[in-house]
Structure formats: C-alpha cells, structure tokens
C-alpha positions in Angstrom: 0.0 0.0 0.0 1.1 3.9 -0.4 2.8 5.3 2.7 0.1 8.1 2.7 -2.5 5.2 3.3 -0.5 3.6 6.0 -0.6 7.6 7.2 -3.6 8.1 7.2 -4.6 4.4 9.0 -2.4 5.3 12.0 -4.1 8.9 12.6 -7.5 6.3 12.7 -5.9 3.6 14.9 -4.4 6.8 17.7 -7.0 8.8 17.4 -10.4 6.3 17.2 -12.2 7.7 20.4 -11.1 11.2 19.7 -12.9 11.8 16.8 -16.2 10.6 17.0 -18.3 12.9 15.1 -15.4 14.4 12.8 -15.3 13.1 9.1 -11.6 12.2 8.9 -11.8 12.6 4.8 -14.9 15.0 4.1 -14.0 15.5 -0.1 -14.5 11.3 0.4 -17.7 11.3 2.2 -18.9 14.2 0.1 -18.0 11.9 -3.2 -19.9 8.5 -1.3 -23.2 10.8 -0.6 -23.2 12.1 -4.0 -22.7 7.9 -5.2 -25.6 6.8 -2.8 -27.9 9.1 -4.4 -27.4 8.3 -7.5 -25.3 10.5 -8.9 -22.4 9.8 -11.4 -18.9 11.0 -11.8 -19.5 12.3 -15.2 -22.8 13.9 -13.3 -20.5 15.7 -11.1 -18.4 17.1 -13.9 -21.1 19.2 -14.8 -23.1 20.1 -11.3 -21.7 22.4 -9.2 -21.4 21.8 -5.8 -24.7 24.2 -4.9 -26.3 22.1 -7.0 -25.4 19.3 -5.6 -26.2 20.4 -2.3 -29.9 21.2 -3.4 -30.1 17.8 -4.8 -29.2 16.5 -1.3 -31.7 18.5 0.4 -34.2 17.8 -1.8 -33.6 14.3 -1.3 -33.9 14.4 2.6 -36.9 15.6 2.4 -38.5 12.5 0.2 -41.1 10.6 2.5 -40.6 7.7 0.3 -40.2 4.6 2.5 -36.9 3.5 1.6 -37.2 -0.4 2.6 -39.6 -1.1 -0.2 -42.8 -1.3 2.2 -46.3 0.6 1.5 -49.3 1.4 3.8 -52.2 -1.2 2.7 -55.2 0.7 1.2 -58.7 -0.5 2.4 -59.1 -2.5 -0.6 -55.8 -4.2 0.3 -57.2 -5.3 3.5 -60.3 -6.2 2.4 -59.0 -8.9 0.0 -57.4 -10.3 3.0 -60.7 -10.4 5.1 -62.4 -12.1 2.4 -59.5 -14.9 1.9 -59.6 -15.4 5.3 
C-alpha cells in the first residue's frame, strides 16, 4: 500500500475515540453521498457543488419509505378479510 495510506490508517488507529463525530476525509464522504444518491462522476463534472447540495436537500426531504414497504389501502385489507 502507499505510505500516505499507511498515514492516514495510523491517525485512525491513535485517534479512534477522539474523533467521534469528525469526518476524517470529508472531499470522500462528500463523493460517497453524492454515489448513494445516485449521482455519477460524469454527473459531477457538470453540477456544481450548490447544485449538488440542493439535490441532497431535496432528497432528505422525500417521504418515500426507503425499505420497499407501502401502507395497505382499504381494498388491500379487504382482499385479505375475504380470503380469510
């Protein structure tokens, strides 16, 4: 492995309960959230990082369950009364 890696591994290792809460590599994490969402690298070649940023907040706020699950209408339950 690069000796920056190895570096950067140590500052982890000695400082693991000191910096709970801080992003050790925020230009990283900033790159991941922009992945989870969806977004490309080529995407990101074009967006700037306001607009990026609006995307993220506008993705916060979705109230779409994320687990796949949906409320059951009242038709939904009652096809499963009448099976029963």
């Amino acid at each position: 492995m690069d000796e920056k890696v190895f570096d950067e591994l140590e500052k982890i290792i000695e400082n693991k309960n000191d910096n709970e809460g801080e992003n050790l590599f925020p230009e990283h994490a900033f790159l991941v959230s922009c992945l989870r969402i969806g977004l490309r690298l080529e995407d990101l070649k074009f967006l700037t990082y306001i607009d990026v940023l609006k995307m993220f907040i506008s993705f916060i706020g979705k109230t779409e369950k994320q687990d796949g699950t949906r409320e059951a209408t009242q038709e939904d339950i009652q096809n499963l009364v009448a099976r029963m």
